[in-house]
KEKE-3310 file (N, C-alpha, C; in steps of 0.2 Angstrom, whole numbers, plus 5000, padded with zeros to 4 digits):
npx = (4918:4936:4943:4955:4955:4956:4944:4925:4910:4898:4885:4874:4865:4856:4846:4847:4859:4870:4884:4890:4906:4916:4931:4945:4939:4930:4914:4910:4905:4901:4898:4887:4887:4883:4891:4902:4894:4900:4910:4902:4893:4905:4911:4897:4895:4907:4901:4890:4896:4896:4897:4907:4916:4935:4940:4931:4935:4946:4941:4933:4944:4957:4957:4962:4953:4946:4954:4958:4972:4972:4972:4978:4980:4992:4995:5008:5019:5032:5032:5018:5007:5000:5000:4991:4984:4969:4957:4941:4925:4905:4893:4881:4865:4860:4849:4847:4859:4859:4849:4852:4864:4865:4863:4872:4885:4882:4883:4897:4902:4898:4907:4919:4932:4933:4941:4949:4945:4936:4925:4924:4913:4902:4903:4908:4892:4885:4889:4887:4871:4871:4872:4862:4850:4848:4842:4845:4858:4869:4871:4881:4890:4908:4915:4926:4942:4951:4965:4979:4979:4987:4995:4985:4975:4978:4978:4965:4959:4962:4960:4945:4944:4948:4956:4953:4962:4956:4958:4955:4953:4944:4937:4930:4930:4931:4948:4957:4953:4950:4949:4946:4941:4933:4930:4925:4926:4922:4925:4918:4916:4922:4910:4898:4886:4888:4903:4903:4901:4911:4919:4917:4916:4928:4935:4930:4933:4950:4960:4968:4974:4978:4990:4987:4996:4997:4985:4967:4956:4950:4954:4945:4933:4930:4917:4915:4911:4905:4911:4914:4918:4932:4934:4947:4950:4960:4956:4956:4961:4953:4949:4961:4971:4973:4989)
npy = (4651:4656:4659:4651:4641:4623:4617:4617:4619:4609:4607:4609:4598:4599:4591:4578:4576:4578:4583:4589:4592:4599:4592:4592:4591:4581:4575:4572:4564:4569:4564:4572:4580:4581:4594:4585:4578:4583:4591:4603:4605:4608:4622:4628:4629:4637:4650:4653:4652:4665:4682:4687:4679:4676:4668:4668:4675:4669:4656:4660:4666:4661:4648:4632:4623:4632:4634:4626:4616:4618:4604:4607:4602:4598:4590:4593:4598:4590:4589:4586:4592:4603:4614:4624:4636:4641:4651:4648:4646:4642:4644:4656:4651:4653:4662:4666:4674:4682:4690:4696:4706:4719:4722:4718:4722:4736:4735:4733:4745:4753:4750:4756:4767:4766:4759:4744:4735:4740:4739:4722:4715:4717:4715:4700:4697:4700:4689:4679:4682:4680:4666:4659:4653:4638:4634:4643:4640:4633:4617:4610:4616:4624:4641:4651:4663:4670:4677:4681:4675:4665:4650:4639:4644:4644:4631:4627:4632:4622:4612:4606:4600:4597:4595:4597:4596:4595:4601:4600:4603:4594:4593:4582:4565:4557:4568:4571:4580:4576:4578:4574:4580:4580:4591:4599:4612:4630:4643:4660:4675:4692:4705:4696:4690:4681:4682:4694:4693:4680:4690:4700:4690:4689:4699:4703:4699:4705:4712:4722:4728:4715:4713:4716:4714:4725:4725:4729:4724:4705:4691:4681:4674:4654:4642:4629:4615:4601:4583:4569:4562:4559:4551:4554:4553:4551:4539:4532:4516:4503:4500:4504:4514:4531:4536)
npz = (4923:4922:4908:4906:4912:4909:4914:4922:4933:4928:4931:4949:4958:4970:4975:4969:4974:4966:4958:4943:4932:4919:4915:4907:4895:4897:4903:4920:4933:4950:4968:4979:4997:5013:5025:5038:5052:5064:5062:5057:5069:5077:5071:5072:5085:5090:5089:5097:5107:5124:5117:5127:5130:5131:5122:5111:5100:5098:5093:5082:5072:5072:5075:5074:5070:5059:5050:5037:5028:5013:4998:4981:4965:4952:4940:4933:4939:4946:4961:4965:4973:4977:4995:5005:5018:5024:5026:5033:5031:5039:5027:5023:5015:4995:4994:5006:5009:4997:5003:5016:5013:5011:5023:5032:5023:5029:5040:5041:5036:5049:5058:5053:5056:5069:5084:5085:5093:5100:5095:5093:5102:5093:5082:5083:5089:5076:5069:5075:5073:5059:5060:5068:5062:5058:5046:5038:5035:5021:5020:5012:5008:5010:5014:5006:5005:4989:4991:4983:4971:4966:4966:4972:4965:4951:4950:4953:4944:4933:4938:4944:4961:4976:4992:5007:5023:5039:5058:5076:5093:5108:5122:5125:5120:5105:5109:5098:5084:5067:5049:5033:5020:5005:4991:4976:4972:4967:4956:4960:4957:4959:4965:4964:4976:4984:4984:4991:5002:5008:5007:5018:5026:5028:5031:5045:5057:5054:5062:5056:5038:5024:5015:4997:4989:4981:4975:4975:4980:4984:4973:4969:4977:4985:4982:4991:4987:4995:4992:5000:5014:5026:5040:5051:5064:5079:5090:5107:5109:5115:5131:5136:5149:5153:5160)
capx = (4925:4941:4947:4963:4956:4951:4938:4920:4908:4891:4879:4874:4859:4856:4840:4850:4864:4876:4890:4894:4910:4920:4937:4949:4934:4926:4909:4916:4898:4902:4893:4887:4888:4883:4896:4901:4891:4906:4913:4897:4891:4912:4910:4893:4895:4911:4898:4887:4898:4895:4903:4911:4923:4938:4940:4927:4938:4952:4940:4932:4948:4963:4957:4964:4947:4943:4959:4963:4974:4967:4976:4975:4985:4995:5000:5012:5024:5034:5028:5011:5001:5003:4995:4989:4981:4964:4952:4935:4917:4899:4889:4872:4862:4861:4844:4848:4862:4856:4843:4856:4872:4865:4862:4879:4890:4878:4887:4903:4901:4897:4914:4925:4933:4931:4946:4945:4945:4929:4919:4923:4908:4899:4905:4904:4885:4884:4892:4880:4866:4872:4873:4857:4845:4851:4839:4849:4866:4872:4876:4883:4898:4913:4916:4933:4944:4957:4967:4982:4978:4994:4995:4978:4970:4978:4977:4958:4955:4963:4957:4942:4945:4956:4954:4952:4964:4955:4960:4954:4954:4940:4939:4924:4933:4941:4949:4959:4947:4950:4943:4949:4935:4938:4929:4923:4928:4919:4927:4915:4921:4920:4903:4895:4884:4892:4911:4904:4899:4917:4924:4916:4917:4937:4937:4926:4938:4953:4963:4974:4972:4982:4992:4987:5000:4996:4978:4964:4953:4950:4953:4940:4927:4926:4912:4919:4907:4908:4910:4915:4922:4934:4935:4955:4951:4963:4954:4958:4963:4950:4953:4970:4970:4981:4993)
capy = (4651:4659:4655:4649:4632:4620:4614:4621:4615:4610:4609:4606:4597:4597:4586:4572:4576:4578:4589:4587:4596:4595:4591:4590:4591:4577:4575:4570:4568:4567:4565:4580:4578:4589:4593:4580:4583:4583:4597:4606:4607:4611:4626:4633:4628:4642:4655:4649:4654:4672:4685:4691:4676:4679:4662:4668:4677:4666:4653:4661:4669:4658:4640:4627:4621:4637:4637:4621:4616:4618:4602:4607:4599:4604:4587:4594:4597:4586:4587:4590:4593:4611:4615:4632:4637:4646:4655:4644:4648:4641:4649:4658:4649:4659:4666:4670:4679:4691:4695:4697:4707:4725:4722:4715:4727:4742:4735:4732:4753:4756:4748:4761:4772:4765:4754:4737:4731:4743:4734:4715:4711:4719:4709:4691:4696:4700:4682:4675:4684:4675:4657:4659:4649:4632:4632:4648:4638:4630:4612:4606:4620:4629:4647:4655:4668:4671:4683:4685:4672:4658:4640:4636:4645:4641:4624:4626:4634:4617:4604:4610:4592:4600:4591:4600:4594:4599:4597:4602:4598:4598:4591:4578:4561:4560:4571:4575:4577:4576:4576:4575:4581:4582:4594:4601:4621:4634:4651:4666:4682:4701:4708:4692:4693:4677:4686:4701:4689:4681:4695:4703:4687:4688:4705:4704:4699:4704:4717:4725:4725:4711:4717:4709:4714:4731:4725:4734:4718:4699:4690:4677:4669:4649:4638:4620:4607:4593:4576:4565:4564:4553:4552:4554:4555:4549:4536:4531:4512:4502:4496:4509:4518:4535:4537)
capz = (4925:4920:4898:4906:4913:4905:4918:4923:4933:4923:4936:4953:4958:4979:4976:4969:4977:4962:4955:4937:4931:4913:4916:4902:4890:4896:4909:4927:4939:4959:4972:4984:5002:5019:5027:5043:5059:5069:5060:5057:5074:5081:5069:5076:5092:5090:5087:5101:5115:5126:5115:5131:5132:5130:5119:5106:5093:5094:5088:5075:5068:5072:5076:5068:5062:5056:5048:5036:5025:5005:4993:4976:4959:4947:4937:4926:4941:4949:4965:4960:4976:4982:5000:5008:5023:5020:5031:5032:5037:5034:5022:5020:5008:4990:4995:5012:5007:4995:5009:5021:5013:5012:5031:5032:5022:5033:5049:5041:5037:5053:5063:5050:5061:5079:5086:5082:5100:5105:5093:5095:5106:5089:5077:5087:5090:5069:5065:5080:5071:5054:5059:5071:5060:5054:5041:5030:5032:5017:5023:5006:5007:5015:5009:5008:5000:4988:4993:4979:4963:4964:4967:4973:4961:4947:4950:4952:4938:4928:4942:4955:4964:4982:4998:5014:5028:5045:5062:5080:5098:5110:5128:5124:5116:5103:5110:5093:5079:5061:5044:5024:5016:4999:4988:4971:4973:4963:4958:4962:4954:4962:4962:4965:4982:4988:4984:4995:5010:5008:5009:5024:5033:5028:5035:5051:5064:5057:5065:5052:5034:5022:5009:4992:4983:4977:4972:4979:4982:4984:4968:4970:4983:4984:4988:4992:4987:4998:4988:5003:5020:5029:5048:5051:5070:5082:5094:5111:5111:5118:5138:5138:5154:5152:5166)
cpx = (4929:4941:4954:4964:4953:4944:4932:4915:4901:4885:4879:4867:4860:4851:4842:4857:4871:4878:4893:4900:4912:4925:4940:4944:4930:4921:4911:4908:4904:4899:4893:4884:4886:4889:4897:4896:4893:4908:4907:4896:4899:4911:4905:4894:4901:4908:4893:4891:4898:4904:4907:4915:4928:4942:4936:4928:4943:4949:4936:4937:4954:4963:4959:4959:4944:4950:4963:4967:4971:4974:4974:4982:4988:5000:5006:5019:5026:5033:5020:5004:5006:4996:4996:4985:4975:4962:4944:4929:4911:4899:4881:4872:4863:4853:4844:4853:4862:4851:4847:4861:4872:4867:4870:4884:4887:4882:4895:4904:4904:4903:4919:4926:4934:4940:4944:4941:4938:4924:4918:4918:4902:4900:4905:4897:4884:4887:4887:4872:4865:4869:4866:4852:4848:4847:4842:4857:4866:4875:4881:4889:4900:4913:4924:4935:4950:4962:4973:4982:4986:4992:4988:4975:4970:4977:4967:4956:4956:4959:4953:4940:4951:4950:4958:4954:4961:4955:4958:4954:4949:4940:4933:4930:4928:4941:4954:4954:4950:4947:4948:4942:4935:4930:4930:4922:4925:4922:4921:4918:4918:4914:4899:4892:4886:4899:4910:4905:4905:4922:4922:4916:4925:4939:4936:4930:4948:4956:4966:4971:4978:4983:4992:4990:4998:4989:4973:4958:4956:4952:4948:4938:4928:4922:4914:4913:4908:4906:4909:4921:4925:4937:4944:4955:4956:4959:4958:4959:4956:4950:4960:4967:4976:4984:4992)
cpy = (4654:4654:4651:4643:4628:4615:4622:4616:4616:4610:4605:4605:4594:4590:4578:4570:4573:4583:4586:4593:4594:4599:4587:4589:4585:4576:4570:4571:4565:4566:4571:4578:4584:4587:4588:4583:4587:4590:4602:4611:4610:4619:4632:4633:4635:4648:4656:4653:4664:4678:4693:4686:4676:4674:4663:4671:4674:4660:4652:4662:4663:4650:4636:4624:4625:4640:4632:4620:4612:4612:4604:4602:4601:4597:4587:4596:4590:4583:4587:4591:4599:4610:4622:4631:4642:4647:4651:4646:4644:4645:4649:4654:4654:4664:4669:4675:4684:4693:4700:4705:4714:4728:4722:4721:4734:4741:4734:4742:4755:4754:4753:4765:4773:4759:4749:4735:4733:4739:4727:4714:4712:4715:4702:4692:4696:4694:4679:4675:4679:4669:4655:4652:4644:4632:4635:4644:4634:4623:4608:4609:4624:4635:4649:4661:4669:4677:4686:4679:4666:4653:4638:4637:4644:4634:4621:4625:4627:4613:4607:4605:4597:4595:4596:4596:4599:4595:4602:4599:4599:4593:4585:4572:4560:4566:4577:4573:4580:4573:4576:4576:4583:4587:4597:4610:4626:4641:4657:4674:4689:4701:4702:4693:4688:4680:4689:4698:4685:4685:4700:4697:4685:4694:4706:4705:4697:4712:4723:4722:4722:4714:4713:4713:4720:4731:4729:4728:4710:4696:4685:4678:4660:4644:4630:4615:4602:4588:4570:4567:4558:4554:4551:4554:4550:4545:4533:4522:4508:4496:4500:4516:4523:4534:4544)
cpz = (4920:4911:4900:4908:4911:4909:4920:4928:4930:4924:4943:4955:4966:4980:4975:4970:4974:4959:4948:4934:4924:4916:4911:4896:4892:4905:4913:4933:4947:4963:4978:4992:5007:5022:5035:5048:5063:5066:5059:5063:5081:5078:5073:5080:5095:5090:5090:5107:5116:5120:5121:5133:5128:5123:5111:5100:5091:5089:5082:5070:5068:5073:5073:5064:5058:5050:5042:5030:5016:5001:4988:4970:4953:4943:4932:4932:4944:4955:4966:4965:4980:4990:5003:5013:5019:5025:5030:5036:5030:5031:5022:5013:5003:4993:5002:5010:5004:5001:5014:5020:5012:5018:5032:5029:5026:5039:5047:5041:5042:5060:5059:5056:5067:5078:5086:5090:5104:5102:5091:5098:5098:5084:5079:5086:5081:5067:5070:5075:5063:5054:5064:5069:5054:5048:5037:5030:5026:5020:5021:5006:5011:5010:5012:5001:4997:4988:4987:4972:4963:4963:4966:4966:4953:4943:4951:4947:4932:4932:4947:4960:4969:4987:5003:5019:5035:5053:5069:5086:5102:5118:5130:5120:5111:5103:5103:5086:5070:5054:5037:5022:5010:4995:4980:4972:4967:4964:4957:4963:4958:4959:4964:4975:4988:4990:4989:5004:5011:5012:5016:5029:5034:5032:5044:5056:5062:5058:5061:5047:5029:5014:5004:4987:4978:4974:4977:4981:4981:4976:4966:4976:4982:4987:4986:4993:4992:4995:4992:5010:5024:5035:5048:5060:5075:5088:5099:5111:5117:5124:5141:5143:5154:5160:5169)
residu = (UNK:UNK:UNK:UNK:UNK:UNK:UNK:UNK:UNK:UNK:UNK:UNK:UNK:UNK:UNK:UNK:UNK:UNK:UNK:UNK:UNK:UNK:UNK:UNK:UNK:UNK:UNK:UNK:UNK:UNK:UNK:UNK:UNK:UNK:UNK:UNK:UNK:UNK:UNK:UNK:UNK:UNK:UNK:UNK:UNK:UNK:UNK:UNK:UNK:UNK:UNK:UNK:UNK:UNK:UNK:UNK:UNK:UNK:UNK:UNK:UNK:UNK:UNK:UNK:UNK:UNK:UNK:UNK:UNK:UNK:UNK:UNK:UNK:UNK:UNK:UNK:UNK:UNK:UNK:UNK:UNK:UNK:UNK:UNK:UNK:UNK:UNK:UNK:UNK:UNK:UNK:UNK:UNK:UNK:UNK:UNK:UNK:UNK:UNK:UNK:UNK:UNK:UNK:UNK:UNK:UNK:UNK:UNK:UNK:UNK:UNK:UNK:UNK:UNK:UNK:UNK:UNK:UNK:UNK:UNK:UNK:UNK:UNK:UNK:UNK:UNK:UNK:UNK:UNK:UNK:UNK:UNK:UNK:UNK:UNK:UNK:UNK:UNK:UNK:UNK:UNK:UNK:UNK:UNK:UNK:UNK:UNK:UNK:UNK:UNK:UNK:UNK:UNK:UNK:UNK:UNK:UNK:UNK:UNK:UNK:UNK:UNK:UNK:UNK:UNK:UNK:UNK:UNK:UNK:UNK:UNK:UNK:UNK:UNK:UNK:UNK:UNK:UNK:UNK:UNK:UNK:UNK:UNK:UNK:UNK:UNK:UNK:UNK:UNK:UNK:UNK:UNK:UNK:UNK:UNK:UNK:UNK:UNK:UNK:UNK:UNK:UNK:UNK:UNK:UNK:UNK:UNK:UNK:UNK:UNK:UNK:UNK:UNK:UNK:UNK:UNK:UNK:UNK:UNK:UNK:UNK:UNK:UNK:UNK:UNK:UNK:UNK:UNK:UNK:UNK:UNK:UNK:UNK:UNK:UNK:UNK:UNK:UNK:UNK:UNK:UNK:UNK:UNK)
# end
C-alpha cells in the first residue's frame, strides 16, 4: 500500500476466515465473510439471461445493484463520511484470473474498431463465459475501479474500513432488496493481473471513453473484503393486503 496511509492490510487467511489490517499502527483482525446469497445469486442471475434481451446490458452496466454506493472516512473532517457511486462486479479467483486475462485482454483487442452496438451480443457472451463456473468466482470479494484518485481513495489509503450501500428491485418478494455490507478494501496497483481484469471489466460495456483527467489510465483496482452483512430489505407487513 501507498507511503501516504497509515494503514495496510497484514494478511488474509480464507481458511479461517480472517482479515488482519494495521490501522493507526496498531493490529485490527476482522472477520471474512461470502458475500450474501441474495446478492450473489441477483448478480449472476444478471449474466444468466439470453444475451439477445434487451434488458441484458442495462443490468450489467447501469443497475442499481451493480451500481452501489462506496462509504469511506475521513475523521479529520467535519462531516467525515464521504459517499460515491462505484461500478461493481464479481471476481475471478486470483488463479482463475491469471489463467483467464491474456484470453480476456485478446477479445477486448478484438472489439477495437467495430461499433459498439455490433458487438454487444460479444461482449455479454465474454462476461457469460466468465461467471459460467461458480467454482472460479471469488465469493469473499467485490471488485471495482478507481478512476481519478480523490475522496474514496484517500480515505482508503488512511481507513480500508467502507461500507457498500446496495440496492435493487426484483419481481419475487421482497420485492425491494437491500444490503450494507460493509468491507475491508484493498488497493491493487496498475500492472497487477487483478487491475487488468478491473479494468477490462470497467471497459466491457461502456460505450464511450471516461475522461480521467488527462491520465492515460485507471489509478487503482479494489477488491472489497466482505466483513459482514446486514439485510436492510424492506418486507411486506405481515396479513397486509396491497390495494
Amino acid at each position: 500500500m501507498s507511503d501516504e496511509g497509515t494503514s495496510r492490510i497484514k494478511f488474509i487467511d480464507k481458511d479461517r476466515r480472517r482479515i488482519e489490517i494495521i490501522l493507526g499502527g496498531l493490529s485490527v483482525e476482522f472477520p471474512l465473510n461470502a458475500i450474501p446469497d441474495p446478492v450473489y445469486e441477483a448478480m449472476a442471475d444478471a449474466v444468466n439471461r439470453s444475451a439477445e434481451s434487451p434488458e441484458t446490458l442495462n443490468e450489467l452496466y447501469v443497475s442499481t445493484l451493480m451500481k452501489p454506493t462506496v462509504s469511506s472516512l475521513n475523521a479529520s473532517n467535519i462531516f467525515p463520511i464521504n459517499s460515491a457511486k462505484k461500478i461493481l462486479r464479481l471476481t475471478l479467483t486470483d488463479d482463475a484470473l491469471k489463467d483467464s486475462i491474456h484470453e480476456l485482454e485478446g477479445a477486448e483487442l478484438a472489439f477495437q474498431g467495430r461499433q459498439f452496438e455490433e458487438t454487444i451480443d460479444e461482449r455479454i457472451e465474454l462476461y457469460q463465459k466468465m461467471m459460467l463456473d461458480d467454482k472460479k468466482i471469488d465469493r469473499f470479494r467485490f471488485g471495482a475501479v478507481e478512476m481519478y484518485g480523490d475522496k474514496t481513495y484517500h480515505n482508503i489509503l488512511r481507513d480500508p474500513r467502507v461500507t457498500l450501500n446496495m440496492f435493487w428491485t426484483q419481481e419475487e418478494t421482497p420485492q425491494a432488496q437491500s444490503y450494507q455490507i460493509n468491507c475491508i478494501a484493498e488497493i491493487v496497483p496498475p500492472g497487477d493481473p487483478f487491475f487488468k481484469y478491473m479494468r477490462l471489466m470497467r471497459r466491457l460495456f461502456s460505450k464511450t471513453l471516461i475522461d480521467l483527467r488527462g491520465t492515460s489510465d485507471y489509478v487503482c483496482a479494489y477488491k472489497f473484503w466482505v466483513c459482514e452483512n446486514k439485510d436492510k430489505s424492506l418486507g411486506e407487513k405481515t396479513g397486509f393486503t396491497p390495494s
